[in-house]
C-alpha positions in Angstrom: -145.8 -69.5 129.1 -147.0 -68.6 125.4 -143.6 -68.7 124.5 -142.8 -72.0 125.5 -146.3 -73.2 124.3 -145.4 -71.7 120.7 -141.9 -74.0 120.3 -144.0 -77.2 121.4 -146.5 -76.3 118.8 -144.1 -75.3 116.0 -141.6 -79.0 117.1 -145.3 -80.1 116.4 -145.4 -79.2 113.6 -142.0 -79.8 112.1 -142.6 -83.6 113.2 -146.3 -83.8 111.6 -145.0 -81.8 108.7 -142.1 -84.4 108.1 -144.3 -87.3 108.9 -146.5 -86.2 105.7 -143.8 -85.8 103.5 -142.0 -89.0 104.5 -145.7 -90.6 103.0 -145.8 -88.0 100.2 -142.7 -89.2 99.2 -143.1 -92.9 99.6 -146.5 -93.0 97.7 -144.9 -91.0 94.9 -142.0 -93.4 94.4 -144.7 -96.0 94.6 -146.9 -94.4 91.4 -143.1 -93.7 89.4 -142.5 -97.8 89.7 -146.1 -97.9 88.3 -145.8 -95.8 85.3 -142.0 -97.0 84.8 -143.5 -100.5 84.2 
């Protein structure tokens, strides 16, 4: 039971983790086009 608990909390958070950087990533590209103009 802990065991299966542990990979649904670690597919968690891989998807929260990627979710964030997806954001990161798109907010930073955002403030390059900024500072490029």
């Amino acid at each position: 039971m802990l065991v299966i608990t542990k990979k649904l909390q670690d597919l968690f958070l891989v998807k929260v983790l990627k979710k964030y950087k997806i954001i990161f990533e798109t907010s930073a590209k955002k403030v390059e086009l900024k500072h490029s103009k």
